[in-house]
Backbone as CSV, one residue per row, in Angstrom:
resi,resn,N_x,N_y,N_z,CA_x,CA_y,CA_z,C_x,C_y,C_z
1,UNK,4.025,-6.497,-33.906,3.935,-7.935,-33.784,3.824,-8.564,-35.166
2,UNK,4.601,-9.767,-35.209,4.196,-10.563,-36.520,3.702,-11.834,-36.261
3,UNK,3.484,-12.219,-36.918,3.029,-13.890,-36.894,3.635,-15.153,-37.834
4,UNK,4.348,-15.441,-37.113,5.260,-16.594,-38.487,5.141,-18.023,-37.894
5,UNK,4.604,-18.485,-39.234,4.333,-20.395,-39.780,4.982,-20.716,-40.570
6,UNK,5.463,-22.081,-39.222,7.048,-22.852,-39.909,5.634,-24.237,-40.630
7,UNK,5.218,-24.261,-42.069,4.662,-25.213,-42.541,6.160,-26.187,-42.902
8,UNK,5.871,-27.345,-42.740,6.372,-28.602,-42.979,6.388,-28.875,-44.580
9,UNK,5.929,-29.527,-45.290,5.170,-30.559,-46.306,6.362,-31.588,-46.765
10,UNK,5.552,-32.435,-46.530,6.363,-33.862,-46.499,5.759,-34.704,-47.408
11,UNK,6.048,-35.386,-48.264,6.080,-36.461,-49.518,6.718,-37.413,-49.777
12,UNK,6.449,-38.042,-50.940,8.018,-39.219,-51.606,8.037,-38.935,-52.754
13,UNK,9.192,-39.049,-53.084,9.868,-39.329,-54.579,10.162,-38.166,-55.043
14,UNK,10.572,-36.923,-54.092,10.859,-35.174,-54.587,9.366,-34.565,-54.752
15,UNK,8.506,-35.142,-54.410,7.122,-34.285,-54.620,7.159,-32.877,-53.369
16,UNK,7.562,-33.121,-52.620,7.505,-31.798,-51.437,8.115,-30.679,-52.444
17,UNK,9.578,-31.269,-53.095,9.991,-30.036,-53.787,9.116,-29.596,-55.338
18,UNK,9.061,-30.842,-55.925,7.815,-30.298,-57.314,6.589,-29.746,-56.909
19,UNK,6.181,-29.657,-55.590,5.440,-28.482,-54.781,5.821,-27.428,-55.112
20,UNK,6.656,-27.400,-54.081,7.663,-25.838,-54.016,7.587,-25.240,-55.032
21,UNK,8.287,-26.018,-55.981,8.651,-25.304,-57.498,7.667,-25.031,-58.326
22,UNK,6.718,-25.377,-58.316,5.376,-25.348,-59.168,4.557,-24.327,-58.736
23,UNK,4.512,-24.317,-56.701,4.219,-22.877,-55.944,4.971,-21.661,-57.120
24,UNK,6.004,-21.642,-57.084,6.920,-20.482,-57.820,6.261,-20.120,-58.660
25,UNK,7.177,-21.248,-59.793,6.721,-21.358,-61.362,5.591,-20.972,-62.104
26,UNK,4.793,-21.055,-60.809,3.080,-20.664,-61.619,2.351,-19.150,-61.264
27,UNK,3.467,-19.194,-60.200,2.988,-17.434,-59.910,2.527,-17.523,-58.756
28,UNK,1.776,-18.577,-58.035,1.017,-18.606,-56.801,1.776,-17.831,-55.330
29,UNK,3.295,-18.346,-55.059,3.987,-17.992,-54.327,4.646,-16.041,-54.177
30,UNK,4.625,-15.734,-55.650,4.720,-14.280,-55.850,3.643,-13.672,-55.553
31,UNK,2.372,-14.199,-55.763,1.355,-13.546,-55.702,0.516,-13.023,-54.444
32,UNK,1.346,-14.446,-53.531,1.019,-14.475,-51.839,2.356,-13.036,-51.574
33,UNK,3.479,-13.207,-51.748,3.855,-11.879,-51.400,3.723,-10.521,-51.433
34,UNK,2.528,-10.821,-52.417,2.143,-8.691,-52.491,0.597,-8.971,-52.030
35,UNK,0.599,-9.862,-51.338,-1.169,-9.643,-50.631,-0.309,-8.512,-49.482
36,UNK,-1.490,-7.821,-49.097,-0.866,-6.868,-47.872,-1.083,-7.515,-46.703
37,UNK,0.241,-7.213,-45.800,0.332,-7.681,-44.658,1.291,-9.099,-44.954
38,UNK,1.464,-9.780,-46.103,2.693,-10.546,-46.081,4.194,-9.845,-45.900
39,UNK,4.934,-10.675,-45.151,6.211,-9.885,-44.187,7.212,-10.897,-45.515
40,UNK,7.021,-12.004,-45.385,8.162,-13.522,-45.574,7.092,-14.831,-46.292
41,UNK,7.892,-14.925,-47.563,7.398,-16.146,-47.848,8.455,-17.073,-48.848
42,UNK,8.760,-17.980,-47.953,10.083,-18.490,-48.462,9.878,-19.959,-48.245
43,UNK,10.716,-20.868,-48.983,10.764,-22.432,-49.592,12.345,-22.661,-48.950
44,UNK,12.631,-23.621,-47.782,13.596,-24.415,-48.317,13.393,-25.326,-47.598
45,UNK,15.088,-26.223,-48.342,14.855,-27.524,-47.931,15.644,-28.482,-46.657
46,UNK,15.327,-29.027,-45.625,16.432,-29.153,-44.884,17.157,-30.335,-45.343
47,UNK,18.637,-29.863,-45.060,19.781,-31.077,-45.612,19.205,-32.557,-45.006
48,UNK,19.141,-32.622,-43.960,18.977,-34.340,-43.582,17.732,-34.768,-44.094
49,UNK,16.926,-34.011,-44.592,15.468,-34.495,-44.950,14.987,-34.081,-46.287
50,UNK,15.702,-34.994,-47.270,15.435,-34.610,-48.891,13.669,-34.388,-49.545
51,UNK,13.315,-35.120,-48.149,11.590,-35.340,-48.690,10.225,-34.537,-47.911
52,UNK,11.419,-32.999,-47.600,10.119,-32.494,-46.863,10.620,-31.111,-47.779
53,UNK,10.209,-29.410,-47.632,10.264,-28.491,-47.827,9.603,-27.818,-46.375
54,UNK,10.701,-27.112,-46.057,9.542,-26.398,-45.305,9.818,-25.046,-45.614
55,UNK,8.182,-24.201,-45.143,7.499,-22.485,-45.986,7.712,-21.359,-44.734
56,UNK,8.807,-20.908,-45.020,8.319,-19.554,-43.257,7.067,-18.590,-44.115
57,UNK,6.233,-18.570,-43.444,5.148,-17.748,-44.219,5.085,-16.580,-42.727
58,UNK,5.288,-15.162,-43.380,5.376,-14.344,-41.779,4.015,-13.452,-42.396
59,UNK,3.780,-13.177,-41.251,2.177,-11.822,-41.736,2.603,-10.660,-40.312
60,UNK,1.808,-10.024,-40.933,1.958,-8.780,-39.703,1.181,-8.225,-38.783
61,UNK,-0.076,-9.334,-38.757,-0.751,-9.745,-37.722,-2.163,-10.760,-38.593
62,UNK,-2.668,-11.532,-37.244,-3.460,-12.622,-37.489,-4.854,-11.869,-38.618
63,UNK,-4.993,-11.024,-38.261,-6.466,-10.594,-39.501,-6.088,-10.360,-41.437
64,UNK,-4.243,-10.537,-41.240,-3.969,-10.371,-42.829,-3.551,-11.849,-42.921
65,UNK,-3.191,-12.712,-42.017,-3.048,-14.194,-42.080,-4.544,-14.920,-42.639
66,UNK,-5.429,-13.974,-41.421,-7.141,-14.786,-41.756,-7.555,-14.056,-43.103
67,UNK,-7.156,-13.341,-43.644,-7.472,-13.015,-45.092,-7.068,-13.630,-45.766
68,UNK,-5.705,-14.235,-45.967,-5.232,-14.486,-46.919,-5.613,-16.418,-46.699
69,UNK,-5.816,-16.653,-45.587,-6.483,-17.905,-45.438,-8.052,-18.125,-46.277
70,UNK,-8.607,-16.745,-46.023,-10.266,-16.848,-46.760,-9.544,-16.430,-48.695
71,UNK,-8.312,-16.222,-48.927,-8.723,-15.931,-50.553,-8.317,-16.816,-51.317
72,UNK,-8.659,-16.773,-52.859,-8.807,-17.934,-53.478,-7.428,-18.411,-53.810
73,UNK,-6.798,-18.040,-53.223,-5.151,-19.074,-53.645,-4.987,-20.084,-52.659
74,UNK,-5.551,-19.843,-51.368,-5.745,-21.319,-50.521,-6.282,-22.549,-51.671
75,UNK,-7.165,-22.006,-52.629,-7.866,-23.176,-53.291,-6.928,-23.624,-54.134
76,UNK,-5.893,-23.280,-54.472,-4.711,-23.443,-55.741,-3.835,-24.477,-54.338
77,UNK,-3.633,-23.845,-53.207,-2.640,-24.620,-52.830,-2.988,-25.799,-52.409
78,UNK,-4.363,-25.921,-51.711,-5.056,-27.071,-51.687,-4.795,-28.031,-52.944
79,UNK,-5.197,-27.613,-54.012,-4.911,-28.801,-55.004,-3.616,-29.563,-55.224
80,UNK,-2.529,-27.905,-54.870,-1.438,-28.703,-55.841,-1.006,-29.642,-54.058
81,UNK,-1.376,-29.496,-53.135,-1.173,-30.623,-52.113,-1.648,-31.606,-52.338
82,UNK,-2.681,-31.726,-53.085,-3.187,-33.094,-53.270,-3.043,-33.907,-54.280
83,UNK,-2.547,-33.045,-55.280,-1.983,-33.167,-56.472,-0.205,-34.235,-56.205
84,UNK,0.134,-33.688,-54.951,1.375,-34.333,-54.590,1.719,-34.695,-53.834
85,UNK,0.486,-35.313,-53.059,-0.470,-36.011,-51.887,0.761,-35.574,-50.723
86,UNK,0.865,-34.850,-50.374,1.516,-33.711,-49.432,1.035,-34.042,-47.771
87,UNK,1.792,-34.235,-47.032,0.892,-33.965,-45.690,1.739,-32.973,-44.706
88,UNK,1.075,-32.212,-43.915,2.074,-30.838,-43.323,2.086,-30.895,-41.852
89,UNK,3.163,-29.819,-41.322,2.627,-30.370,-40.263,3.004,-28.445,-39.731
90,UNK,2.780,-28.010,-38.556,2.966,-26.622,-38.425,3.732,-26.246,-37.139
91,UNK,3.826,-25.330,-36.910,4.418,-24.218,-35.663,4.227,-23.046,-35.970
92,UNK,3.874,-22.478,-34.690,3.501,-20.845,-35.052,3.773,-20.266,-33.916
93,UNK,4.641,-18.886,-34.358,5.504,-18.264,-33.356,4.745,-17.026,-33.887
94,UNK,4.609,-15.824,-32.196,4.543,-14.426,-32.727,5.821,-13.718,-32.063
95,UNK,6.258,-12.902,-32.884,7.526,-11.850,-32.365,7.390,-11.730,-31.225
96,UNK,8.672,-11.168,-30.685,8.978,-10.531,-29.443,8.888,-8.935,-29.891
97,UNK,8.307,-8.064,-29.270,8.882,-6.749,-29.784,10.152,-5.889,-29.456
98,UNK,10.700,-6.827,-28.552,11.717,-6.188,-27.979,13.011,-6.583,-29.122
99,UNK,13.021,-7.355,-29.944,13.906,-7.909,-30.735,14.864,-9.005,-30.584
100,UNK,15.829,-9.020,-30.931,16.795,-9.897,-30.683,17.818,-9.059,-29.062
101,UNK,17.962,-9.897,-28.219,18.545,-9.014,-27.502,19.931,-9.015,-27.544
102,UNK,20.840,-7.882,-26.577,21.977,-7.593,-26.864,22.950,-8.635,-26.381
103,UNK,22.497,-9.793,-25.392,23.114,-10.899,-24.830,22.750,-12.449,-26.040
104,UNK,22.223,-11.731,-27.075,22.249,-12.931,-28.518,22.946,-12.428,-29.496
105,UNK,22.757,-10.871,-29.705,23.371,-10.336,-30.628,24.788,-10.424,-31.246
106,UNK,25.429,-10.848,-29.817,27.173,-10.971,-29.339,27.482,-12.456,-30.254
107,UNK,26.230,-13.338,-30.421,26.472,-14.451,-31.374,26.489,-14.253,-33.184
108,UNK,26.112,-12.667,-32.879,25.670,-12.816,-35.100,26.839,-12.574,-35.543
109,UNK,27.385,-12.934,-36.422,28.538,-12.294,-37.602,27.574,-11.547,-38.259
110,UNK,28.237,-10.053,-38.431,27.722,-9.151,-39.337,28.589,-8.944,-40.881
């Protein structure tokens, strides 16, 4: 099982993305990927909506999510949200274990 959060963050004037990029740039976002139990941690942006970013953040179950919620880079991301007065909004999906099935599969280009 995994656990994946579609975070939002929404702003004006490109601040959602001088988020993003500053997440990167400073190391914070690399640093969330080698906590253990991070699966996915990725930035983009959707075309019709220049003023949001949204984060798939995946874990590989809720007790490495609630860790990485209790360590001190929550306190980094807290700032730089407020720093770019950010407001979010969420969804949270857990896997299927059965996967993608063979009556969706018939839709992927490989």
């Amino acid at each position: 099982m995994s656990i994946t959060v579609h975070l939002y963050y929404s702003g004006k004037n490109g601040n959602a993305r001088r988020f993003a990029e500053e997440m990167e740039r400073g190391g914070t976002a690399a640093a969330i990927r080698r906590v253990p139990g991070n699966e996915l941690y990725a930035y983009f942006q959707p075309l019709e909506d220049p003023e949001t970013i949204l984060l798939i953040d995946r874990w590989t179950d809720q007790a490495a999510l609630d860790a990485h919620h209790a360590s001190p880079m929550m306190q980094t991301i807290a700032a730089l949200r407020d720093k770019y007065d950010l407001h979010m909004r969420a969804e949270r999906f857990v896997s299927d274990e059965g996967g993608i099935p063979p009556s969706d599969q018939k839709y992927l280009r490989k």
